[in-house]
DOMAR-620770 format. One record per residue (C-alpha): residue in one letter; x, z, y; residue number from 1. Coordinates in steps of 0.001 Angstrom, whole numbers, plus 524288, in hexadecimal, padded with zeros to 5 digits. Example, Ala and Ser with C-alpha at 12.3 -4.5 7.8 and 13.67 -1.06 7.14 Angstrom:
<rs>
  res      X      Z      Y    n
    a  8300C  81E78  7EE6C    1
    s  83566  81BE4  7FBDC    2
</rs>
This chain:
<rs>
  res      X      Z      Y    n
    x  04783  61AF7  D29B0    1
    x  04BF8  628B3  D2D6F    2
    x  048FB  62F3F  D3A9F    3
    x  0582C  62F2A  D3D7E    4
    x  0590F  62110  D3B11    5
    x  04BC6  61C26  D41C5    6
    x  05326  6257D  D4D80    7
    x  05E09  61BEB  D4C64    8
    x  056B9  60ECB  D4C99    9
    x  04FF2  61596  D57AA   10
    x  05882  61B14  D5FD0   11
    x  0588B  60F31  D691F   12
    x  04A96  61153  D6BF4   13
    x  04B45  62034  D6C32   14
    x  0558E  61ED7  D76F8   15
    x  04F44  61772  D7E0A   16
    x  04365  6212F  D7F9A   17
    x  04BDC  62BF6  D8277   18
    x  051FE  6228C  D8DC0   19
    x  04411  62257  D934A   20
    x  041FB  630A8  D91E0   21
    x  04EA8  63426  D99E9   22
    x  04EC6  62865  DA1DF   23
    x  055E0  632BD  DAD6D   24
    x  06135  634AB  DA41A   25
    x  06F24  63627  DAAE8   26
    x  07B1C  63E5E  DA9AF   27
    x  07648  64B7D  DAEBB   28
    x  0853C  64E42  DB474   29
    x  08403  64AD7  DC405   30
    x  091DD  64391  DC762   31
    x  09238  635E6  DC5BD   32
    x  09F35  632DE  DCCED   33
    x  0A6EF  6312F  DBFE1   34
    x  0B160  63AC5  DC162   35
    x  0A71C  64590  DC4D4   36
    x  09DD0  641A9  DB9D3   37
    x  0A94A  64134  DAEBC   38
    x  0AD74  64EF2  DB518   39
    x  09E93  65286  DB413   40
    x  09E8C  64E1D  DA730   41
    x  0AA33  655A5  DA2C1   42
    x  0A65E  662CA  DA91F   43
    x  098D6  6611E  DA1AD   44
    x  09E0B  663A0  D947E   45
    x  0948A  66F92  D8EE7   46
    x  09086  67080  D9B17   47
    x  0826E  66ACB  D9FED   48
    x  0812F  661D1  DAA0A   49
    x  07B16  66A75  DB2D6   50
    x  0857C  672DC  DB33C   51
    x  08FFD  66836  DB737   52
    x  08731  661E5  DC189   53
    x  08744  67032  DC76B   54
    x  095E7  66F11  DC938   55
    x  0993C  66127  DCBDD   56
    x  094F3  660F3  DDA24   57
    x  09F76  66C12  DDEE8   58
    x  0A964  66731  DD50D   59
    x  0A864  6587A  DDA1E   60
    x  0A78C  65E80  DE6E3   61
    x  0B45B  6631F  DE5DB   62
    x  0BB3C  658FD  DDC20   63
    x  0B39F  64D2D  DDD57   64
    x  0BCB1  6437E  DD7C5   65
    x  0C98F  6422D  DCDA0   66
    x  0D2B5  64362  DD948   67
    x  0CD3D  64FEC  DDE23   68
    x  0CA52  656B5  DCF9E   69
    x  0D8BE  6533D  DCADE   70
    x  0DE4C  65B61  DD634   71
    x  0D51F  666B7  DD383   72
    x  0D920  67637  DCD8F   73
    x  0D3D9  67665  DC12C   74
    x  0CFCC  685C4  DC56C   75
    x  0C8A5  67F54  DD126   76
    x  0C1CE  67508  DC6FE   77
    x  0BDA8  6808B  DBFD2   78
    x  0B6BC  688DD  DC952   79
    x  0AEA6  67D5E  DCDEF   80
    x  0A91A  67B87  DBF27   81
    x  0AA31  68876  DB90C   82
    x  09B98  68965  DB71A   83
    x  09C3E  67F93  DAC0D   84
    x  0A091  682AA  D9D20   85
    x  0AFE6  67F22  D9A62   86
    x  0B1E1  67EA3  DA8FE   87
    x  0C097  681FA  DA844   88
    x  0C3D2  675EE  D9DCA   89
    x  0BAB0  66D74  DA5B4   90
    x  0C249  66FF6  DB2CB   91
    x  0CD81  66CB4  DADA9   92
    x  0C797  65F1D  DA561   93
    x  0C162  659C1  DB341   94
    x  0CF5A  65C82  DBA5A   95
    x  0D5BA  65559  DB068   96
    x  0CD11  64B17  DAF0D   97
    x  0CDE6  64B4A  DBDB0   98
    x  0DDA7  649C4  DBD88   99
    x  0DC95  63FCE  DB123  100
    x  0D55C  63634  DBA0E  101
    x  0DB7C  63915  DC621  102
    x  0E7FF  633EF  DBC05  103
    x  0E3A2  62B39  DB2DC  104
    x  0D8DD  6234A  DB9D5  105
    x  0D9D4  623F0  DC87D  106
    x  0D024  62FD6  DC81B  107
    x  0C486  62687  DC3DA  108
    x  0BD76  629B4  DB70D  109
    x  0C067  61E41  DAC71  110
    x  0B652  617F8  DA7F0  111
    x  0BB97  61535  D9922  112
    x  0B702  61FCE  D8FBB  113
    x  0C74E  62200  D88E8  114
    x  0CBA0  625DE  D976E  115
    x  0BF9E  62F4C  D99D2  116
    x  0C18E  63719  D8D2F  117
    x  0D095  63834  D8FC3  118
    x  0CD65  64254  D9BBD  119
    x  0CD31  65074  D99E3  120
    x  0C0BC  65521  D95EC  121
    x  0B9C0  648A8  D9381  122
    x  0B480  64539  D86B4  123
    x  0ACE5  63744  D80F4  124
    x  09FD3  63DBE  D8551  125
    x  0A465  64162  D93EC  126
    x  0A998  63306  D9506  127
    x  09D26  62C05  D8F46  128
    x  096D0  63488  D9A64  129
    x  09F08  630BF  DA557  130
    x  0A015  62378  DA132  131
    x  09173  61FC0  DA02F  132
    x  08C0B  627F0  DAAC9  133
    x  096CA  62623  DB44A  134
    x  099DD  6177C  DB11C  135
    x  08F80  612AD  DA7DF  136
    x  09924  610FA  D9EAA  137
    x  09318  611A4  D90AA  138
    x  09F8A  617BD  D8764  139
    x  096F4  61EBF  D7F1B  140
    x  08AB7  627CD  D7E7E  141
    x  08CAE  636B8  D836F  142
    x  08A64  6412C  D783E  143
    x  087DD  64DDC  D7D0A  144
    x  080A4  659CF  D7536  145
    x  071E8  6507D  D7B3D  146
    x  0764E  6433B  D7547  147
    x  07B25  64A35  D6831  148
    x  06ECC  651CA  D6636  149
    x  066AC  647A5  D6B0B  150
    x  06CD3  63CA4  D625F  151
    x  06BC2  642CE  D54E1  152
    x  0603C  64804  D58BF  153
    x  05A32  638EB  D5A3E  154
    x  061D1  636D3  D4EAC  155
    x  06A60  62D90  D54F5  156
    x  07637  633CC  D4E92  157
    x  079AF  63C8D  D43A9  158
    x  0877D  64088  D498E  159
    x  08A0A  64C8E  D4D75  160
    x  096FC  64A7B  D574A  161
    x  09547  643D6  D63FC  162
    x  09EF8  63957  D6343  163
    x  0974F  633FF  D5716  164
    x  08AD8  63732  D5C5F  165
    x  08EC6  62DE0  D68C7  166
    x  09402  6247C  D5E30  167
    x  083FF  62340  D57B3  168
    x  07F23  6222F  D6541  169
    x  08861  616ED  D68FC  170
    x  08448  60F3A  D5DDE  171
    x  07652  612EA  D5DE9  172
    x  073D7  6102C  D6D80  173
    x  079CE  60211  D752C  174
    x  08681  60761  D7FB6  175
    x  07BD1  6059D  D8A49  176
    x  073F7  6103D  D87C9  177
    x  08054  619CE  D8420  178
    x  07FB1  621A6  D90CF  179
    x  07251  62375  D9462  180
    x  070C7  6279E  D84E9  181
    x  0789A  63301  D87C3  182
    x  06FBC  63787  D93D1  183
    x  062F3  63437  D8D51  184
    x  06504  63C9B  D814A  185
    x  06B31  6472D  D8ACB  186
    x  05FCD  64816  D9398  187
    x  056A1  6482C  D86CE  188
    x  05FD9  652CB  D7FCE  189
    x  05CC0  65AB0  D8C90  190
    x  04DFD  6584D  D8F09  191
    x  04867  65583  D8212  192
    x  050FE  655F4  D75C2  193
    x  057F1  6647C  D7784  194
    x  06204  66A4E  D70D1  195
    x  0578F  67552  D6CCC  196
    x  048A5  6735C  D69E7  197
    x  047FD  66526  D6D4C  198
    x  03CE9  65DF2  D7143  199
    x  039B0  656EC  D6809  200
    x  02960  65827  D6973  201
    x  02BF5  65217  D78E3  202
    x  03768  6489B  D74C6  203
    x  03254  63B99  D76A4  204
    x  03BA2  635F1  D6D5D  205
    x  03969  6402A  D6310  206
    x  0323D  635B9  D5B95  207
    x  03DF4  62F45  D56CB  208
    x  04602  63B2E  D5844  209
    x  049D6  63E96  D4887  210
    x  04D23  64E0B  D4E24  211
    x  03FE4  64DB1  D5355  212
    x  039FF  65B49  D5205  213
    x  047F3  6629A  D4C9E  214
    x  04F8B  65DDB  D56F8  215
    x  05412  66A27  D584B  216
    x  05C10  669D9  D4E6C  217
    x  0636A  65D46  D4F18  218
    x  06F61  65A89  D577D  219
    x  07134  66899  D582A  220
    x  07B43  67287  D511D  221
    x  0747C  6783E  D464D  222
    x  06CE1  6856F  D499A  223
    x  076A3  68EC6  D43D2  224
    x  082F2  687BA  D4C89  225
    x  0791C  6892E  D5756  226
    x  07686  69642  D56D0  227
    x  08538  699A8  D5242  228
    x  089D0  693CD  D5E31  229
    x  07F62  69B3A  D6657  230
    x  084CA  6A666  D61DB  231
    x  09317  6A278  D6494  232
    x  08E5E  6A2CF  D727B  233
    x  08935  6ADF3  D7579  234
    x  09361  6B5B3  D70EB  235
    x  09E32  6AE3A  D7AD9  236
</rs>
């Protein structure tokens, strides 16, 4: 039997350690009324957590609800998040989503996956977020740049695009455990199993880890893309 296959036949039991590791795992955005969250969620798009939780209070200060968002100046939307990445675009996805629910759904956020993903701005992951932390509604698991690494690094999948990634992990894993999946492998993508130099020698799943010890290297873009791209940016 291969490492990538006994990872496989494992995985059950592997996830189930990493569940006891990160036993405090949770959706690091602070809103849980479900219009601020899926807002949250939105504005968090290559942007951390930290950085949205900064801005939330004053925004929902302002614009706590559908009603009040709809009616706002997108110029006024912008100045309250303009410390974030894409802060323009993002100002004017929340006042549309804002205006789309305030139209379409009595200004409550829908709890059916096909409505969520109509709204400006809001993709399949954002909705599998809102749904299960918001509602514990299980519609699929969350990949973000954590759960992608994470997964083919436990050789759990050999995809490389998110939608089929989440695909693998469906099958592999029973809908229960779908959303705390997603926070697990977050919270060990950003204590233990890093983007860069991993920890592989601490990891306490490292023994059925088949990236164990060149983690490094898997789940990432190869070196030269990395180091292309590094260079892209410091010229802007």
């Amino acid at each position: 039997m291969t490492a990538k296959s006994k990872a496989l036949r494992d995985a059950p039991k592997t996830w189930r350690r990493l569940r006891a590791l990160h036993h405090d795992a949770d959706c690091e955005l602070t809103p849980r009324d479900p219009f601020q969250l899926l807002v949250a969620v939105v504005l968090s798009a290559q942007t951390t957590d930290v950085a949205v939780n900064k801005i939330t209070p004053g925004l929902f200060a302002r614009w706590p609800d559908a009603a009040s968002l709809a009616r706002a100046d997108v110029a006024d939307v912008e100045q309250a998040i303009k410390t974030i990445g894409m802060f323009r675009q993002k100002a004017k996805n929340i006042v549309g989503i804002a205006k789309a629910l305030v139209d379409r759904h009595g200004g409550k956020v829908p709890r059916e996956l096909d409505a969520l993903v109509q709204l400006p701005g809001v993709g399949r992951k954002s909705a599998n977020v809102v749904l299960g932390t918001a509602f514990g509604i299980p519609t699929g698991v969350v990949v973000d740049t954590h759960v992608q690494r994470l997964a083919q690094r436990l050789g759990w999948t050999k995809e490389t695009k998110p939608e089929r990634i989440e695909q693998d992990l469906m099958k592999l894993f029973p809908v229960n455990d779908w959303i705390m999946l997603s926070h697990v492998l977050i919270f060990h993508g950003r204590r233990v199993c890093t983007a860069r130099a991993p920890a592989c020698a601490s990891c306490p799943v490292s023994d059925v880890c088949p990236s164990a010890g060149k983690a490094e290297e898997v789940g990432r873009k190869p070196r030269q893309e990395r180091k292309r791209d590094a260079g892209t940016r410091g010229r802007r």
